[in-house]
Backbone bond lengths (Angstrom), bond angles and torsions (degrees), N, CA, C in turn:
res aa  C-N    CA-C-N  psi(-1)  N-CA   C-N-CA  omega(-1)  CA-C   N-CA-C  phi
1 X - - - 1.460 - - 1.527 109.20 -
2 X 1.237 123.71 138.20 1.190 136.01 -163.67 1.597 116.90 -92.92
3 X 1.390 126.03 127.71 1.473 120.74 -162.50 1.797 105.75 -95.55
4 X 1.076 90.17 -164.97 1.934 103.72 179.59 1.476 108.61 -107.93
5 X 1.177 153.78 130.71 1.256 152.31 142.70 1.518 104.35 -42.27
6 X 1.292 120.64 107.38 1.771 107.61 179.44 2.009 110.58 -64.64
7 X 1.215 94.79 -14.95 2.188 93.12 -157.67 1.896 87.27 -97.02
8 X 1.247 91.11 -46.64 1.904 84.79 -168.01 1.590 116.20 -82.35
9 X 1.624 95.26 -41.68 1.609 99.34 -168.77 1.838 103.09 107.30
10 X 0.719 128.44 8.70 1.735 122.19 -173.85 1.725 89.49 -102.04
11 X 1.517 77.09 154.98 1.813 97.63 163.50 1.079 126.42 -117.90
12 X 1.325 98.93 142.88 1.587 127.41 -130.07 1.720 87.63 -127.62
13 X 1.763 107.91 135.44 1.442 99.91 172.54 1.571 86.21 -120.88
14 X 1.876 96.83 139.67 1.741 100.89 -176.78 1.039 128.60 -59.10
15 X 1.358 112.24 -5.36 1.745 106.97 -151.02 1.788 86.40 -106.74
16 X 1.398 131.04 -14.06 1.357 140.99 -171.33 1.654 102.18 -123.65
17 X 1.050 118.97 44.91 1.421 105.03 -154.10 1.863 85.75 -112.80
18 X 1.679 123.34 166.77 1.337 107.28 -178.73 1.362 100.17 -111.72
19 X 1.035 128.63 22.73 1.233 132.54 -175.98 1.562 133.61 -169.13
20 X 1.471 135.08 125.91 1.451 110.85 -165.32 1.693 88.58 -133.70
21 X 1.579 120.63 162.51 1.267 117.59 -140.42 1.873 84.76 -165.54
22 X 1.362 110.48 109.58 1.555 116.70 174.60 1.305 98.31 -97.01
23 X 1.741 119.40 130.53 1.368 130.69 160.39 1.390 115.84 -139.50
24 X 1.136 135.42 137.71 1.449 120.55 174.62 1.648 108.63 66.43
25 X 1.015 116.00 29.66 1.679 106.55 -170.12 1.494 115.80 46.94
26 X 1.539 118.54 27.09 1.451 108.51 150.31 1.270 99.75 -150.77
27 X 2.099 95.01 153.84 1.323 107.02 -165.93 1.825 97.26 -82.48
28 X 1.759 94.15 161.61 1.329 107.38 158.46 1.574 116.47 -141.41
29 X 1.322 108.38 133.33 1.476 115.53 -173.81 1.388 106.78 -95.78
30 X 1.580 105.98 159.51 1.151 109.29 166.73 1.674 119.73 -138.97
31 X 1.486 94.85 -154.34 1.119 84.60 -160.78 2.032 101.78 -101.65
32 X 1.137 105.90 -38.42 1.368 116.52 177.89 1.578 114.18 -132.12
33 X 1.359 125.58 176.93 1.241 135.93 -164.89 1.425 97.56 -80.25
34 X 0.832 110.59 -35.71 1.879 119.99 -165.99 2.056 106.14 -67.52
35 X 1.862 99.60 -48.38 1.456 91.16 171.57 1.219 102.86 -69.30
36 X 1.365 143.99 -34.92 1.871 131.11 -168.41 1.248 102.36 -49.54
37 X 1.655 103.80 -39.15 2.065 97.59 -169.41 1.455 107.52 -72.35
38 X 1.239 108.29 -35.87 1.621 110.57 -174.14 1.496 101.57 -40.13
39 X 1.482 103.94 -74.45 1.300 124.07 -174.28 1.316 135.02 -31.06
40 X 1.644 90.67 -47.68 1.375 99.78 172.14 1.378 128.46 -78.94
41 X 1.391 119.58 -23.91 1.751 124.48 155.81 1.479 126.82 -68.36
42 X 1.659 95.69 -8.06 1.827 75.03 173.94 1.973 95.51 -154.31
43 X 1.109 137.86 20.36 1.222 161.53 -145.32 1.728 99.62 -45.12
44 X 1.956 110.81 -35.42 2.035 90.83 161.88 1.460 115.43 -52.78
45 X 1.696 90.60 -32.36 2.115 80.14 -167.44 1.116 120.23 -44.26
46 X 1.428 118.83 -33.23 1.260 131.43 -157.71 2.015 120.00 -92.20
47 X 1.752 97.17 -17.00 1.345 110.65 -157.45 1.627 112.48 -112.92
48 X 1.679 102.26 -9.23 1.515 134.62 -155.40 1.682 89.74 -55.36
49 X 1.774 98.74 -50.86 1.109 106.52 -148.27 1.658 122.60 93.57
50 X 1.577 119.97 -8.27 1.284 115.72 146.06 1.501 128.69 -75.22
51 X 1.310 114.74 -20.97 1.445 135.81 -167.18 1.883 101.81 -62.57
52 X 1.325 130.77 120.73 1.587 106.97 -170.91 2.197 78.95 -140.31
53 X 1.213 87.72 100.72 1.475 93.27 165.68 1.446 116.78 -41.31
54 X 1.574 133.50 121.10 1.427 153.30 -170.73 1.628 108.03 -87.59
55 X 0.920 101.74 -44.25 1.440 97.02 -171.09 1.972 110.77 -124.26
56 X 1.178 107.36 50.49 1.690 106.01 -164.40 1.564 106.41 -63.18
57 X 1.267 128.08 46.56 1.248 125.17 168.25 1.851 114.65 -126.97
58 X 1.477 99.49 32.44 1.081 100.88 -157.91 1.689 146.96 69.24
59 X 1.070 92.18 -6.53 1.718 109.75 161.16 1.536 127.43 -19.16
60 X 1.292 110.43 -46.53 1.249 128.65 -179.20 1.746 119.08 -73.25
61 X 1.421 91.83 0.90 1.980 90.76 172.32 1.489 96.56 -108.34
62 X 1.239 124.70 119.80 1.519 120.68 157.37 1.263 127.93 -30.19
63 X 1.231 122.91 136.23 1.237 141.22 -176.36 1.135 108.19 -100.51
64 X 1.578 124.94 147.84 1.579 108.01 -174.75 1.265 110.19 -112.62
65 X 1.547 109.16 137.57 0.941 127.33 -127.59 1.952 100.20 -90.81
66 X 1.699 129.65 116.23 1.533 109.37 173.10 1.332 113.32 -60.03
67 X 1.447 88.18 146.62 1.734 138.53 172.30 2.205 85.25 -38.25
68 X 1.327 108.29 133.19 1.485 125.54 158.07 1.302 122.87 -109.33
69 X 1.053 131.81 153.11 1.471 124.96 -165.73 1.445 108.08 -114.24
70 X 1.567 115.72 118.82 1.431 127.34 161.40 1.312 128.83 -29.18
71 X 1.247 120.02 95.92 1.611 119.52 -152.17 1.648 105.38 -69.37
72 X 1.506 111.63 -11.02 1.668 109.64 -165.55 1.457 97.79 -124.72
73 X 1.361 142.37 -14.73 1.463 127.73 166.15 1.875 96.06 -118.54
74 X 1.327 129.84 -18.86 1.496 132.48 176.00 1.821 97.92 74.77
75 X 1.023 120.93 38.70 1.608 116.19 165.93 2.166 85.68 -92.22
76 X 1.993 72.79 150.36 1.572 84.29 171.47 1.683 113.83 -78.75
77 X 1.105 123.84 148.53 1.766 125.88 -167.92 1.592 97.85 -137.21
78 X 1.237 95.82 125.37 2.156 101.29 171.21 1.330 97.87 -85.26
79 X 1.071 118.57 123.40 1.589 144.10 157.22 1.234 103.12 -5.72
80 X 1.350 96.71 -47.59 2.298 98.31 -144.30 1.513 80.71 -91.73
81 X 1.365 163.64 2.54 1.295 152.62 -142.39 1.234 108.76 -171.70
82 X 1.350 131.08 -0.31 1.500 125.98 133.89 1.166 131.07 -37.77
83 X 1.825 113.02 136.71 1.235 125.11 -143.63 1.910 88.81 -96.09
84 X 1.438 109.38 -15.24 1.146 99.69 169.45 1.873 106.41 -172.25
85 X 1.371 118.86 -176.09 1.537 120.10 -167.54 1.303 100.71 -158.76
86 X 1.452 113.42 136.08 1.408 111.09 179.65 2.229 106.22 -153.52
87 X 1.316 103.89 113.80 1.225 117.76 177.34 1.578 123.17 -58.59
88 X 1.302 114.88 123.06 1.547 116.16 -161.27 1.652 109.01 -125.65
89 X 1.355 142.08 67.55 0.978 108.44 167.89 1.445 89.67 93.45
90 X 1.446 133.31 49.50 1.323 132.88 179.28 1.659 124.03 54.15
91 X 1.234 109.20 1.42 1.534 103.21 163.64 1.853 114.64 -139.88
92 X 1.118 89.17 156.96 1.685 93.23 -167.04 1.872 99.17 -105.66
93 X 1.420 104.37 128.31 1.154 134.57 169.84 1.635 124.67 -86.37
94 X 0.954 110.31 104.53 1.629 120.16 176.89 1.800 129.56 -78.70
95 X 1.066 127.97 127.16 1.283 119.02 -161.16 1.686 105.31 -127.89
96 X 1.440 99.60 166.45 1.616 115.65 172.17 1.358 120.36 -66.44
97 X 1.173 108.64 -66.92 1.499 124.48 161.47 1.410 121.46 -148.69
98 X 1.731 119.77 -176.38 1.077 135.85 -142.97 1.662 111.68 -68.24
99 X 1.589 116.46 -21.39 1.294 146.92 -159.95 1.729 88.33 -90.68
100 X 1.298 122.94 -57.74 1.680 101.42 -170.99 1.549 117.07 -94.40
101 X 1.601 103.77 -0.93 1.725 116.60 164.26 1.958 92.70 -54.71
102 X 1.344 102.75 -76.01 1.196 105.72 -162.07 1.808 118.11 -52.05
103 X 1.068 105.57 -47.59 0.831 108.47 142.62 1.801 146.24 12.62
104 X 1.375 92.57 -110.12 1.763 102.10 134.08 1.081 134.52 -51.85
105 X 1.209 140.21 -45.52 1.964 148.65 162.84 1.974 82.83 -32.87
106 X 1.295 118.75 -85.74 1.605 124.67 -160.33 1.416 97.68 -45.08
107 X 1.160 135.69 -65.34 1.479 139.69 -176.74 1.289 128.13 -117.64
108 X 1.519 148.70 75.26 1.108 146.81 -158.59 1.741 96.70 -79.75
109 X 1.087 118.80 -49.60 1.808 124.51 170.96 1.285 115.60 -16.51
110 X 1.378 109.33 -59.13 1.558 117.54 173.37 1.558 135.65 -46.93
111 X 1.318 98.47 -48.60 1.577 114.56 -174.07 1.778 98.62 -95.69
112 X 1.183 116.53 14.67 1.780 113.79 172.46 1.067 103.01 -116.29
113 X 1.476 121.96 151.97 1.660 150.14 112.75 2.073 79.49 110.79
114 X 1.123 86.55 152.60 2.216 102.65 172.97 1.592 101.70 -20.21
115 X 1.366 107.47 124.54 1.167 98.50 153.87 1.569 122.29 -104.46
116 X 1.311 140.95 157.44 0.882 129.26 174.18 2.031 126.62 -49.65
117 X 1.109 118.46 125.97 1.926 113.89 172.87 1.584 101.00 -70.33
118 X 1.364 111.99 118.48 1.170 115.36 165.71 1.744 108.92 -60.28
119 X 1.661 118.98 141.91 1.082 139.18 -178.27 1.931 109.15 -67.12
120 X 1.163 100.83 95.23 2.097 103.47 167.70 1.790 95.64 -19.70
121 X 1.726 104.80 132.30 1.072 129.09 160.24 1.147 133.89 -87.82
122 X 1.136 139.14 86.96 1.836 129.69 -168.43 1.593 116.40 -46.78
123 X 1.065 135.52 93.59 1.139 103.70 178.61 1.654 116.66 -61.22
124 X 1.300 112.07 131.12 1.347 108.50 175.10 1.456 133.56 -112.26
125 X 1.395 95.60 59.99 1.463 133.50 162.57 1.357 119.46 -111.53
126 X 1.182 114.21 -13.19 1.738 121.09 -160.24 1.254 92.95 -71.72
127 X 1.181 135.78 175.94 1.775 148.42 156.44 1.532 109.55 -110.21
128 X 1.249 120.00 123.74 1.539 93.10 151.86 1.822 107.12 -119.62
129 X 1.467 96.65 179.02 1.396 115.09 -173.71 1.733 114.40 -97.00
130 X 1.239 129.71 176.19 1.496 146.55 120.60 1.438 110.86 -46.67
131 X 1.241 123.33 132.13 1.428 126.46 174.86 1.983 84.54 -98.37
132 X 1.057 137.19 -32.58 1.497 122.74 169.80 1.307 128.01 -78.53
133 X 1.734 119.55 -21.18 0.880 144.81 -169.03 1.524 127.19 -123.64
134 X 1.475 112.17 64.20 1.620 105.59 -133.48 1.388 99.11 -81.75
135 X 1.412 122.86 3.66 1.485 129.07 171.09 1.313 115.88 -77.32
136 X 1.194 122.71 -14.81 1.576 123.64 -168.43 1.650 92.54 -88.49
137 X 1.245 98.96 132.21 1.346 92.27 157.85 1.816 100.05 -175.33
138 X 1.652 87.64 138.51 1.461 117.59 -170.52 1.414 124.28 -109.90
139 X 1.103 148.56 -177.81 1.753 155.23 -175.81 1.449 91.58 -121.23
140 X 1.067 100.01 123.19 1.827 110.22 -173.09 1.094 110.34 72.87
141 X 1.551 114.38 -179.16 1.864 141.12 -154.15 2.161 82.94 -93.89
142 X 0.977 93.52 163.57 2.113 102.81 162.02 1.604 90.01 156.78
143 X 1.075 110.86 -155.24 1.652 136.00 172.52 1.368 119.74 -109.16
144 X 1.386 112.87 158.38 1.525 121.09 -144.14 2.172 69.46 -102.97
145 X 1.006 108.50 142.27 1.527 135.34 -174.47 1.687 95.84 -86.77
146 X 1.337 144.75 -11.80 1.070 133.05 159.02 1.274 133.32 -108.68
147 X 1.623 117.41 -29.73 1.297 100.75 152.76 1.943 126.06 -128.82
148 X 1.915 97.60 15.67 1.528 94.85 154.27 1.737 90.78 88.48
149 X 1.099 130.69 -4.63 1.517 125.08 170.24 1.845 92.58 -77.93
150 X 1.638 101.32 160.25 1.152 114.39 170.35 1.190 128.35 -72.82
151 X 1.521 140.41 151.18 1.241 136.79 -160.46 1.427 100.37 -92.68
152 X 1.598 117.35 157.34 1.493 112.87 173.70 1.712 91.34 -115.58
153 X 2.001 105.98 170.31 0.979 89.02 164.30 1.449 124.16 -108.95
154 X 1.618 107.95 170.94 0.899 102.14 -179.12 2.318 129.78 -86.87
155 X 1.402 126.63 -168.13 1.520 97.84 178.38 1.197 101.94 -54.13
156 X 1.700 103.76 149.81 1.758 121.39 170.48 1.443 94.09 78.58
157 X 1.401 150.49 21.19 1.288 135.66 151.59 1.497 119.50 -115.40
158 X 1.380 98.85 145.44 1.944 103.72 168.64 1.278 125.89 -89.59
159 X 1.234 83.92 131.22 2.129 104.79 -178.40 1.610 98.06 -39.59
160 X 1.112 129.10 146.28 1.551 140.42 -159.44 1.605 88.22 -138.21
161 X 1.456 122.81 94.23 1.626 117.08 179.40 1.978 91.78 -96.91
162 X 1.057 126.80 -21.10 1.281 128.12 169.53 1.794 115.67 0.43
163 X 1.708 114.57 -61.30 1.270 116.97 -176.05 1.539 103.05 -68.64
164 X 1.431 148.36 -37.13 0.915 146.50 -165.62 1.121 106.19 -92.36
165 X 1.356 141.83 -9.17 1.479 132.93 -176.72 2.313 86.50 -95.35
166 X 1.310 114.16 -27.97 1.319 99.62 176.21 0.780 103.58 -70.88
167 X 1.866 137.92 -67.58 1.208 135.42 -150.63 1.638 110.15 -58.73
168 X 1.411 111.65 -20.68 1.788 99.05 174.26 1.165 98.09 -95.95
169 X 1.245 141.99 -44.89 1.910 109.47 159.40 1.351 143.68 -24.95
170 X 1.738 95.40 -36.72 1.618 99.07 -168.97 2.096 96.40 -90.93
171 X 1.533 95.95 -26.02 1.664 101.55 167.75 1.615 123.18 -38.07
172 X 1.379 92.15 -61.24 1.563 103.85 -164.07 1.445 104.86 -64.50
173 X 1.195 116.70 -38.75 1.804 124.50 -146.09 1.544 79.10 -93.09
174 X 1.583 139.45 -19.97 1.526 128.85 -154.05 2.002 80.97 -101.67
175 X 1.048 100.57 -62.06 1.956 100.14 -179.50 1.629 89.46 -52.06
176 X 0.983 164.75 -52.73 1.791 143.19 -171.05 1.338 103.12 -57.25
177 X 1.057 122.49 -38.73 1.615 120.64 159.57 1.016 134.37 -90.59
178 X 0.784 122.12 -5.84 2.189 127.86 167.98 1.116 99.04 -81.97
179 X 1.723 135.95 -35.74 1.760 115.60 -162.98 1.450 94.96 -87.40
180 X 1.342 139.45 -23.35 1.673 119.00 172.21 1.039 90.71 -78.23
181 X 1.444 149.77 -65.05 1.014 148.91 169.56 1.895 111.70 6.98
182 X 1.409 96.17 -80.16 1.794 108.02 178.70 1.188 121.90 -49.10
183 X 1.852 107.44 -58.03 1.645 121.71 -175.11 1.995 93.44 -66.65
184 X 0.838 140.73 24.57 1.296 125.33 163.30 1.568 115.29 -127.23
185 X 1.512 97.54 -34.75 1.309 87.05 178.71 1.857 115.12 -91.34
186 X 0.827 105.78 7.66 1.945 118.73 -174.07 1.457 101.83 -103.19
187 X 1.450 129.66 -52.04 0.914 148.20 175.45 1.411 118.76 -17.58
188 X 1.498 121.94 -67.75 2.093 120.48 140.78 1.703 123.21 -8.66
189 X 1.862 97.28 -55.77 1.079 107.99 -170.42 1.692 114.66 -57.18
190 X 1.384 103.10 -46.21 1.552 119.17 177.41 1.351 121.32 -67.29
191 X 1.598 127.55 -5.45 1.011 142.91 166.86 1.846 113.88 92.12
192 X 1.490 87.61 28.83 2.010 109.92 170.97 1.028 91.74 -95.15
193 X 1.694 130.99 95.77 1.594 128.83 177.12 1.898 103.10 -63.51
194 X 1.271 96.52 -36.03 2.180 88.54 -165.55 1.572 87.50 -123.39
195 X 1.021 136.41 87.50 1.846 130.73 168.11 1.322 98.58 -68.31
196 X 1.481 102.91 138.54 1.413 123.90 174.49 1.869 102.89 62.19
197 X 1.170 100.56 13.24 2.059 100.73 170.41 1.633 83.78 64.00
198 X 1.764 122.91 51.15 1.843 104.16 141.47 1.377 98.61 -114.13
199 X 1.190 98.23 148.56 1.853 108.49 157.09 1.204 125.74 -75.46
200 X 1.145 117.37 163.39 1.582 108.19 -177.06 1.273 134.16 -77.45
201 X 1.540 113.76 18.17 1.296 110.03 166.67 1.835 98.65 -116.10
202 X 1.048 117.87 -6.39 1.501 105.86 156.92 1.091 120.20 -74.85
203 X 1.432 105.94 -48.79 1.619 112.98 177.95 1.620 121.25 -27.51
204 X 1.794 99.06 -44.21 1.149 109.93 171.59 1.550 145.79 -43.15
205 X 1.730 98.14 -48.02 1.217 103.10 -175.79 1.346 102.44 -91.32
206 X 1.999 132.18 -10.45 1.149 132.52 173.76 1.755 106.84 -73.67
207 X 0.910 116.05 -8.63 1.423 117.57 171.17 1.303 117.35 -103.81
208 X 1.330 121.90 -16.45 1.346 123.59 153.98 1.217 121.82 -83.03
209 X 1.205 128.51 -12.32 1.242 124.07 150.80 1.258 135.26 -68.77
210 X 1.370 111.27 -38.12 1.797 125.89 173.56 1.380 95.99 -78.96
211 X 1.230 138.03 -27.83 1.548 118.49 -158.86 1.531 95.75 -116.96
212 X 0.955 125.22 -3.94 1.922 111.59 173.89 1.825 106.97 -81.06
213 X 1.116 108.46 -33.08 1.960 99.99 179.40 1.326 83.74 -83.04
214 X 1.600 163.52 -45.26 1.221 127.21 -150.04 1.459 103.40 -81.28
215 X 1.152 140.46 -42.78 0.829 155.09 136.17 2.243 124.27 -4.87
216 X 1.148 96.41 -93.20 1.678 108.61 162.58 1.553 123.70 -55.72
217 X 1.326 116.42 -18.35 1.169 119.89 -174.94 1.388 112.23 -131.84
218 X 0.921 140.28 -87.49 2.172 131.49 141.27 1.140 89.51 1.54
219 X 1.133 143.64 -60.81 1.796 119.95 -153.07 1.299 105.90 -127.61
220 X 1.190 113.79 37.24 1.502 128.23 155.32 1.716 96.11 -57.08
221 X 0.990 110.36 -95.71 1.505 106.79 -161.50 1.707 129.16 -23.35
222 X 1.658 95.12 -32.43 1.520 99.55 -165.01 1.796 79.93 -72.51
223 X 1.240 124.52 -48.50 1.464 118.38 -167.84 1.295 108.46 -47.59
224 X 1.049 123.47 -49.87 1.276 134.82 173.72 1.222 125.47 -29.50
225 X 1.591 114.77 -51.84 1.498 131.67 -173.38 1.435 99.01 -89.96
226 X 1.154 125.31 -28.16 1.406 148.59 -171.09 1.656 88.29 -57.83
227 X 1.396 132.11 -88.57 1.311 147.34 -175.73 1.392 105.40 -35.51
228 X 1.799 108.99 -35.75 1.282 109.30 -163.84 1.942 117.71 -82.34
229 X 1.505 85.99 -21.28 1.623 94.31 179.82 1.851 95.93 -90.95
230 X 1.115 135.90 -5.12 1.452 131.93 155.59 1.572 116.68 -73.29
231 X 1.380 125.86 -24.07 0.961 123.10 -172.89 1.284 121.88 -96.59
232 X 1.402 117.89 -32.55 1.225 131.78 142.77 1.576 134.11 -63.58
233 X 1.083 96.77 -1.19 1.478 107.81 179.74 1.833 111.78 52.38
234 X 1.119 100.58 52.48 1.732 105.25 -169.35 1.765 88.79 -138.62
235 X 1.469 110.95 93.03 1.478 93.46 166.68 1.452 105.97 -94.58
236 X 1.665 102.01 165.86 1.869 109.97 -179.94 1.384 99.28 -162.54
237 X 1.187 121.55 -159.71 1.534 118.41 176.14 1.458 135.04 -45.81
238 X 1.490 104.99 -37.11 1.244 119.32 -178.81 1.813 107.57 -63.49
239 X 1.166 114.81 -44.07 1.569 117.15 174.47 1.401 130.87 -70.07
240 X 1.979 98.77 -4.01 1.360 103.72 176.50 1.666 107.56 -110.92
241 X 0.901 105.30 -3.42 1.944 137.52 165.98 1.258 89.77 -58.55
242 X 1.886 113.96 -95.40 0.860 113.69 -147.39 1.558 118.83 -90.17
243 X 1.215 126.09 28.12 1.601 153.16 172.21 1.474 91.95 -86.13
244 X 1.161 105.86 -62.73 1.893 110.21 -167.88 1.366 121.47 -91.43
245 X 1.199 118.29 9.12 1.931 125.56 169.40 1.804 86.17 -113.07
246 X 1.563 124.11 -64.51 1.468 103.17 -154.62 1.984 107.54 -59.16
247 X 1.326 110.62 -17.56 1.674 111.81 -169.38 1.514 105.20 -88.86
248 X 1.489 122.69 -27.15 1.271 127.19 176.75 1.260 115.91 -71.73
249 X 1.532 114.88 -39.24 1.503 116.07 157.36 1.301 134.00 -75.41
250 X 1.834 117.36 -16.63 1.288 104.51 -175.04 1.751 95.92 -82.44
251 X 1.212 117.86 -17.20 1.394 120.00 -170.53 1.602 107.11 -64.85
252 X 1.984 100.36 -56.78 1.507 82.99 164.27 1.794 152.29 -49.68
253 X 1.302 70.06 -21.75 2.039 100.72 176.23 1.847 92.33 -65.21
254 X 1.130 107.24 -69.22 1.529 108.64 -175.63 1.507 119.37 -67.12
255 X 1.079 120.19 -6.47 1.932 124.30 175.01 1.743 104.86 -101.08
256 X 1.568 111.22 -6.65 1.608 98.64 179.35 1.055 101.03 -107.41
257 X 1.196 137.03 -18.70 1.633 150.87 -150.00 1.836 94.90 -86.81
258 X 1.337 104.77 -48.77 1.342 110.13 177.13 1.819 109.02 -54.37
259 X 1.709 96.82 149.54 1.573 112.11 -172.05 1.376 113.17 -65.07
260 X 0.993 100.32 -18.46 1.730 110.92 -179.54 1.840 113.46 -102.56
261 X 1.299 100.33 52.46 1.092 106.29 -167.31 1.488 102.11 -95.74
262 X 1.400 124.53 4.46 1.264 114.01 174.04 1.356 106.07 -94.51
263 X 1.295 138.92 12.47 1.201 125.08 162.07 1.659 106.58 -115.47
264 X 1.566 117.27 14.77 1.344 106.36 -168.95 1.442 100.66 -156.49
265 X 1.440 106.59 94.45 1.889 119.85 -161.20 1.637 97.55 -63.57
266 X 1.618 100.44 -148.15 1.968 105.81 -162.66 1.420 93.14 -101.93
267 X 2.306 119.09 -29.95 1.877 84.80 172.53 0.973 91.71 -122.71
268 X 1.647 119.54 76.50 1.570 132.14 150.64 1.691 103.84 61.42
269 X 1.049 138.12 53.94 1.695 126.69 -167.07 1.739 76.94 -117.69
270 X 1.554 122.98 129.14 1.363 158.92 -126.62 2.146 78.62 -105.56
271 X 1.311 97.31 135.46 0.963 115.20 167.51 1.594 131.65 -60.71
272 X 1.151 128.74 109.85 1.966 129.78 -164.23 2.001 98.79 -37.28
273 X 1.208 98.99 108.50 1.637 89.28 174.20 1.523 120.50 -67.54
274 X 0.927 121.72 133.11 1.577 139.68 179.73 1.424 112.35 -63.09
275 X 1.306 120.61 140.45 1.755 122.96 168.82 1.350 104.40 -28.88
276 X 1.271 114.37 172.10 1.508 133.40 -178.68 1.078 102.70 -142.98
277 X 1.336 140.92 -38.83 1.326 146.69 173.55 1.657 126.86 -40.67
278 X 0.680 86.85 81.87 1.877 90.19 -178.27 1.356 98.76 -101.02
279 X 2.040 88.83 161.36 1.152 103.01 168.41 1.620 120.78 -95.68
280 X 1.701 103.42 135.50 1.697 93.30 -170.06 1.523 106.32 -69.77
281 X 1.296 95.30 158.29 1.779 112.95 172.87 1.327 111.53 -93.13
């Protein structure tokens, strides 16, 4: 049969009990070592019958208390073993020691609310290399002068993602214009003589419109490297890139321009052939 804790109020089974307590010639168990002491320093308090346990769920054993964070160096600090505490504006701040108490006391502003992440510094002393070209090597991020790949760096330099955060800019915005781009100019091919109801001399200049920025602007860069492997006299991919986009487009430039441009759109896609079937005379 299960007893009463007289100090807390919990129930207590005797035979598991952490504590047993003779008064009056009868025992009382408890629940922990801490109520036995209670009990035993003041044991009417407990028997008066004024005594009405507050928290009978055990409440009365400390809980240990989480780690708070040092608002001016950010080490974690246990409550109960902080070197110091200081109330700010309705909440109390816990510290490491006496140096970031004070600290905070002079300026609490500082050590509150987001601070800004300072922006990565390049050092611009570093070198980097050609990973193809392991002789090239420059002061700062650019392109390797022989075959137009990007430079890495070398020890003591920062990764330079710069070209790749453009090239998927100029990606995305160049694919929003290449897929009308395709479905219009293929569209003939599939046997859609007028897609979207244009003819083929509108078609024309609607494809010169979608395809001159992907083109002039999307492939800026390859042009870029393009000029650059001419100038150096180092051709590589980039010069066979930009050999075969700037001639494919100037051609289209020159196949729409012509008067007979209604049978011959901006990237040359072959005019819907007409019946043949006549009637003989």
């Amino acid at each position: 049969m299960s007893a009463t804790d007289p100090v807390c109020g919990m129930r207590v089974e005797p035979a598991s009990a952490a504590a047993k307590v003779e008064h009056g010639g009868k025992p009382y168990y408890f629940c922990s070592a801490h109520c036995a002491q209670a009990f035993k320093a003041d044991p009417q308090r407990y028997l008066s019958g004024a005594h009405n346990p507050a928290m009978p769920h055990h409440a009365h054993v400390a809980m240990p208390s989480l780690p708070k964070k040092d608002p001016v160096c950010g080490m974690k600090v246990d409550p109960a073993k902080a070197a110091g505490k200081h109330e700010h504006k309705g909440k109390t701040y816990y510290f490491c020691s006496k140096g970031c108490l004070e600290k905070f006391k002079a300026h609490p502003e500082n050590y509150l609310g987001a601070k800004p992440v300072p922006a990565p510094v390049a050092n611009t002393g570093a070198q980097y290399t050609c990973p193809m070209h392991p002789e090239v090597v420059q002061v700062g991020p650019g392109s390797c002068p022989k075959c137009g790949m990007a430079l890495v760096p070398m020890e003591g330099g920062e990764a330079d993602d710069s070209e790749l955060r453009d090239m998927t800019r100029r990606f995305w915005a160049s694919a929003l214009l290449g897929m009308p781009l395709v479905f219009v100019a293929m569209a003939p091919m599939l046997g859609v003589v007028q897609p979207l109801g244009l003819s083929p001399a509108v078609r024309g200049y609607v494809e010169f419109a979608l395809g001159t920025p992907v083109v002039l602007w999307g492939g800026w860069p390859f042009f870029h490297k393009f000029w650059l492997s001419l100038k150096n006299k180092s051709p590589n991919m980039y010069t066979l890139i930009g050999l075969g986009v700037g001639l494919a487009y100037l051609y289209s430039l020159f196949a729409s321009s012509r008067r007979d441009s209604s049978r011959m759109s901006f990237v040359s896609t072959p005019a819907p052939l007409a019946p043949t079937s006549r009637r003989r005379q």
